[in-house]
C-alpha positions, 0 to 999 in steps of 0.5 A: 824528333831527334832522341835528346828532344824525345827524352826531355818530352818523356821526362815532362810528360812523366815528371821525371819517372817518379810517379811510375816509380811511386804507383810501381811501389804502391802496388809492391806494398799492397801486395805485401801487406795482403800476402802477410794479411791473407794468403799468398795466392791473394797477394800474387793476384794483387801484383797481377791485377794491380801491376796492370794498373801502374801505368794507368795510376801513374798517368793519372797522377801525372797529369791530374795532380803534377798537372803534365800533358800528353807526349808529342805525337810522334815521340818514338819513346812511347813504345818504351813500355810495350817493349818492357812488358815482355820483361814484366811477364817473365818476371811473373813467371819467375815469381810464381814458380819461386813462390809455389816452391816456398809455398810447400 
């Protein structure tokens, strides 16, 4: 599968990106709104537990509501978002030792 084919079958499959962007900030809302509503600690735990939680949201949205299916087997753009995860978790990282830093 040659990268322009993998890159079309991506945006078919994920509506373009958009529901990840959609679920991505459902998560950040949410968890503003307990941080604001409850406590800090409550509010990074619901950026954890409900980051876990985009990509599965965003799948369900995609093929449930959009109606997409699945990406071709053998796309080697799927492996986009293991990789990025390394990402995700630095920026945990990041945002715990800024919060407890604000939080004294």
């Amino acid at each position: 599968m040659h990268l322009g084919e993998s890159q079309r079958d991506m945006r078919r499959a994920y509506v373009n990106g958009g529901v990840g962007i959609f679920a991505s900030g459902l998560v950040w809302t949410l968890s503003g709104l307990v941080t604001m509503n409850f406590s800090l600690i409550a509010g990074m735990a619901t950026l954890f537990f409900g980051g876990m939680a985009i990509h599965p949201i965003s799948v369900l949205l995609a093929r449930y509501v959009f109606k997409r299916g699945k990406t071709r087997s053998p796309n080697p753009m799927e492996m986009l978002a293991l990789q990025s995860t390394v990402f995700l978790i630095i920026g945990l990282v990041v945002a715990y030792l800024v919060s407890s830093t604000f939080s004294q």
